[in-house]
Every structure is written in C-alpha cells, then in structure tokens.
N, C-alpha and C positions, 0 to 999 in steps of 0.2 A: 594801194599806192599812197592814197592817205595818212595813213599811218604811218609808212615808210620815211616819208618825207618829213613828217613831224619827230621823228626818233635823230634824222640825218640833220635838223636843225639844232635838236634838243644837244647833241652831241659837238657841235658847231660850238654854241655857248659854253658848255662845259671846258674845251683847248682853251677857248679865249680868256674865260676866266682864270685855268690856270697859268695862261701865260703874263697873265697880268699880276697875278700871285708872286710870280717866282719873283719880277721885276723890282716887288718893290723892297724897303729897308725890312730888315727884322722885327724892328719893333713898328711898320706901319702893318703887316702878313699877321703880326702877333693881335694887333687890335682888332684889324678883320674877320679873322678866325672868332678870337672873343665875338662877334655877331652871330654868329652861325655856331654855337658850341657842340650842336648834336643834330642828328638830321631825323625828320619830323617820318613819326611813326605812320607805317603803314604808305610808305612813298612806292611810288612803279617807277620813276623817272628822275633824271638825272636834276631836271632844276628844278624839283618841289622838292628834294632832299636836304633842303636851307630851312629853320626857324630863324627868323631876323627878331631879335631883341627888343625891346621896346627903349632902352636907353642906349642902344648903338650909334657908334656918334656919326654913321654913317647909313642915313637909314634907308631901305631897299637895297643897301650891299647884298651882293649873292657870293656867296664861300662856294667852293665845290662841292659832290654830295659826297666825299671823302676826306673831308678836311678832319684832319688831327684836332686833340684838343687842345681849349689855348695852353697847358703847362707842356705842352707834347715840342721836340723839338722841330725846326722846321722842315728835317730833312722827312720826319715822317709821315708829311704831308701829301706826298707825290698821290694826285689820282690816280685811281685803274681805269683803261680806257673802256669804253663804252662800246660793245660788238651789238648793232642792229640785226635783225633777223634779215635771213638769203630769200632773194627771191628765185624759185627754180628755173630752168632755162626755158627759152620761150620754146623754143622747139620739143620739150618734156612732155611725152602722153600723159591724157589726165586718165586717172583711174578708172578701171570700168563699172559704170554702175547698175547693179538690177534693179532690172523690171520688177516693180513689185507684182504680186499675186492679184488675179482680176477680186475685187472683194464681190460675197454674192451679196444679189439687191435683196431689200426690204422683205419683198413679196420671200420670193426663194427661203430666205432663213426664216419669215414666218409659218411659210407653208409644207415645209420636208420637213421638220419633227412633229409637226400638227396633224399631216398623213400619216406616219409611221406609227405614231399612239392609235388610230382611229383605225388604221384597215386591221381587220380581220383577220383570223390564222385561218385555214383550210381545214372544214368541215364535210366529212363525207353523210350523203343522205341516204343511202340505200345500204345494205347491212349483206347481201346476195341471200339470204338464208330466207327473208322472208318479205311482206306487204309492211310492216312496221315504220307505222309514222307518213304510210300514204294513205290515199282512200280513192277506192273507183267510183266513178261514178253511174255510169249503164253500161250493161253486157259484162259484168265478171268474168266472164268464162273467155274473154277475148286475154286475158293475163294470165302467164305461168312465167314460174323462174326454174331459169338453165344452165347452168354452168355461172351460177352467180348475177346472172344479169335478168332482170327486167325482157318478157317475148312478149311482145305484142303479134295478135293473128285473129285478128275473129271481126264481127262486126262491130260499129262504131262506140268508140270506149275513150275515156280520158282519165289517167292517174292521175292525179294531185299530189303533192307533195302538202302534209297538213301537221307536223311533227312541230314546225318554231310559230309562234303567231304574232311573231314580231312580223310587221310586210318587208319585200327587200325591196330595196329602191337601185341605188345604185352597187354594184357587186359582179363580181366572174365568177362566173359560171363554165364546168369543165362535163361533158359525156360523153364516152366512149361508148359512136354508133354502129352497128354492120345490118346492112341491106338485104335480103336474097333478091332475087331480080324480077323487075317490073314489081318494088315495092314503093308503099307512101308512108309515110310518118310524116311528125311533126314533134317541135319542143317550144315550150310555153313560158312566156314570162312576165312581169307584170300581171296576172290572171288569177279570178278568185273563182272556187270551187262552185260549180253547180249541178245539176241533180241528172242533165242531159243536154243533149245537142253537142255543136262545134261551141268551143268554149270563144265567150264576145269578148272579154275584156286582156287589155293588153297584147302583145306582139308575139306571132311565130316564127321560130327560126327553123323551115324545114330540111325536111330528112328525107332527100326522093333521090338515087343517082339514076333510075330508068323506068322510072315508073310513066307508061307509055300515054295515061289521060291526063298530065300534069307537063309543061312544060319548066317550072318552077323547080330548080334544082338545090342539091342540097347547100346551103348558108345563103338563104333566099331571104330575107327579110320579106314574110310573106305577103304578099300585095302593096309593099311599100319599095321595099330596095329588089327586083326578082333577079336570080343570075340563070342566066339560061345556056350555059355552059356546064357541061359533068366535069368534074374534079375530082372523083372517087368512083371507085369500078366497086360494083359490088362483090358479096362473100369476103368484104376486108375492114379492117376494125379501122377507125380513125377518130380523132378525138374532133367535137366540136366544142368551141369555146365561145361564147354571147357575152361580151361585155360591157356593161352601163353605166357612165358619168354622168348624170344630169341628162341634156336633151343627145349625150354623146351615144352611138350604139354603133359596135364593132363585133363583127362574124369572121370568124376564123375555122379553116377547116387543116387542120394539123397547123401548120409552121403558116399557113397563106390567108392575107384579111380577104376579101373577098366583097365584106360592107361595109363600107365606113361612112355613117350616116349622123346627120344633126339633126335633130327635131328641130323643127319651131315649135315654140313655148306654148303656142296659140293653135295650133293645131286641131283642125277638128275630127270628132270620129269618120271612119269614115263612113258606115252607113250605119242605118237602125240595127241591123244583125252585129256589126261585129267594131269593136272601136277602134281597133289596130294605131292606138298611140299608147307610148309611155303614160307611168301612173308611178303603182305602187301593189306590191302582192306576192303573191307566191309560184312555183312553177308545175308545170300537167306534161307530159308524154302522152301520146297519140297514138291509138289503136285504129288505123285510116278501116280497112276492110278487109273480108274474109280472104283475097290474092294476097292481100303484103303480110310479109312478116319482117318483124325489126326488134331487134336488139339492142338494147340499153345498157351500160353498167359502167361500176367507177363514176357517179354522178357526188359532185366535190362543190361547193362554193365558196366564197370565201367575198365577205362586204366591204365595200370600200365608203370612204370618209364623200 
C-alpha cells in the first residue's frame, strides 16, 4: 500500500505540473523546458525524470518527465499519463502454496549412507557337502550331513564356526532349523571355541519345540529372555534369525520377534560356568543328547555397521 500511495502522489505532481505547463506564454514553457532538457538516466518515476540545470533561471523548476526538447514545438510536449499498478480484489483467493518436503535431520542424512557402505552382503557358512570351515569339538561322531544340512544326534558336541577370524559383534544371523520330537539343540553367538563342556562365553538362542526336560522353547534367549510358549511343531523347517546392534538383541522365528531385548552395558556374567552376555566372537550349534536329533542348514550372515 506503500508504494501505491507514493506512485498516486508521484502521478498527482506530474497533472499538476502539466497543467501548469500548458498555462503559461510560449516563450515562458520554452524557458522551462530549457531546465529540464533530458530526463536523467536510469529514472523509475515520474518526478526524478527532471535534470535541473545549474543556470536555470528558475531553479528547482520541475518540467514533466516527457518534456520535448527546448527546439521541439510546443504542441510535442503533451505527457503520457502515468498507469499505477492494480491492486487485485479483496475478495481474490491467494494462490495455493506447498508444503514444502519434511527436510531429514542431521543425524538421518549422516547416518543412512554411513549404514549402507558398512553393512555387509549375505555370507553363507556351511557349503552342505561338508565340515569345511567348522570344527567340533567332543564326540564327532554326534555330527553327519544330510540332505545338505548339518544332524546333530549323539552325545554332548558343539560345532564352531572357525573359517573368518575376524569376531562378529553386531550382524544377522539367518538358520534354517527342524526338530524330531522331544528334541534339544541350541545356537551360539558371541562364543569362542573350546575343547569341551556347554560352551561359557556369549548367548544361546534355543532350538527346543517339545523337548519334555526343558521348558525353554525355541527363540529363548537362553536363561536371559525364556519364552515358554511353542511356536513351531516339530518335523517342519523354519528359519531362526538372531540379530545384534550394540546391547540390541532380537529373536525371530520365521516372520514373529519373540525377543526383543537391551542389554545393559554393565552387565554382569551371570555365573562362574557360563557368561550369558554380549561381547564379541563367533557362532557353535549344539548337539544336546543321544534323544534329540536336529537339523541345521542354509546358515547365512551378514554384519552390520
């Protein structure tokens, strides 16, 4: 409105001057004019379009900013009027504007391509053909492969996985388990190979759907998270997935989490035999006893940042 107002003034002066133009003699219009012979470069507006002369005998005379030159006759003189800009109707919708896009924060844009370089592609560890890249540790004879997978059946046995020696810390883990009935297993993580016993270091996620001296069923975070619900009938394949962020750990039994658990940082073992907290290391399968028998195979991981 501002500027409106200053355009409808500026416009004001301009009539008046002309009318004051037209009024007077020829030769008083003619000296006038002589004031103002050209209108000053680079003008927006109606009354800066005047140079006033320094020997004008008339000095701060303002000429129109269309004033002829002085040898120009007078009728060439006539201003063109001056159209200010419209203002549109009050009642005129205003345009509609968008919403811009939510921008992602700091964190988000530092940390999605800084995952995506660092996680891992999917690494399978077991080959079905043979032991390659594991190692038992008592009772051999509790291990054969059958139809590509990994049988555990005998007395007390723990495979290792001993092929990368880099330790996994955080990473998914994928095995496809099946049961026969009233069987035990287990799968190992975090845990570093040793020569006998129930392995101490790091966490089990077991592998029991009816094994009858175990209430601890399968995606049990063993003595830490227990689900003591079956989820899985035996003689049927299903995939168990274990996966670790930091103090994050989640059990999954096909498409269903089951554990979703946080460590604390500080955490202590839980007793002299067995330490049952996150670390760092590598994974074992379980050969419980001479009843169970259990089936391993398709065993894939893949590390995360």
């Amino acid at each position: 409105m501002r500027t409106l107002s200053s355009n409808r003034v500026l416009l004001s002066g301009v009539g008046i001057a002309a009318i004051a133009l037209a009024s007077l003699s020829d030769a008083e219009a003619g000296r006038r004019r002589r004031c103002c012979p050209r209108p000053a470069r680079g003008c927006v507006a109606p009354a800066c379009c005047c140079v006033v002369l320094p020997n004008c005998a008339s000095p701060g005379a303002v000429a129109p900013a269309h004033a002829a030159p002085a040898d120009a006759a007078p009728s060439e003189a006539a201003p063109q009027e001056y159209a200010p800009p419209t203002e549109p109707p009050a009642d005129a919708p205003e345009p509609p504007v968008e919403a811009p896009a939510p921008a992602a924060t700091p964190a988000e844009s530092a940390a999605a391509p800084a995952a995506e370089a660092q996680e891992a592609e999917w690494v399978t560890l077991n080959n079905g053909e043979n032991f390659d890249g594991w190692k038992i540790n008592e009772n051999p004879d509790s291990w054969r492969i059958e139809d590509g997978a990994f049988v555990a059946q005998g007395e007390r046995s723990h495979l290792f996985f001993v092929a990368d020696e880099t330790p996994f810390e955080n990473f998914e883990l994928k095995v496809d388990c099946l049961t026969k009935p009233n069987s035990n297993g287990g799968i190992y993580f975090h845990t570093r190979f040793q020569e006998r016993g129930w392995p101490r270091y790091g966490h089990e996620a077991q592998v029991n759907n009816s094994y009858a001296n175990d209430p601890k069923k399968s995606g049990s975070l063993y003595g830490v998270v227990d689900v003591l619900e079956q989820h899985i009938p035996d003689d049927e394949w299903w995939t168990e997935t274990i996966t670790v962020r930091g103090g994050h750990i989640t059990i999954m039994l096909n498409d269903k989490v089951v554990v979703d658990y946080e460590e604390p940082a500080d955490k202590p073992a839980f007793s002299n035999d067995f330490e049952r907290r996150r670390g760092s290391g590598t994974f074992a399968l379980q050969a419980h006893d001479p009843g169970s028998t259990v089936y391993y195979k398709n065993i894939r991981v893949r590390r995360l940042p």
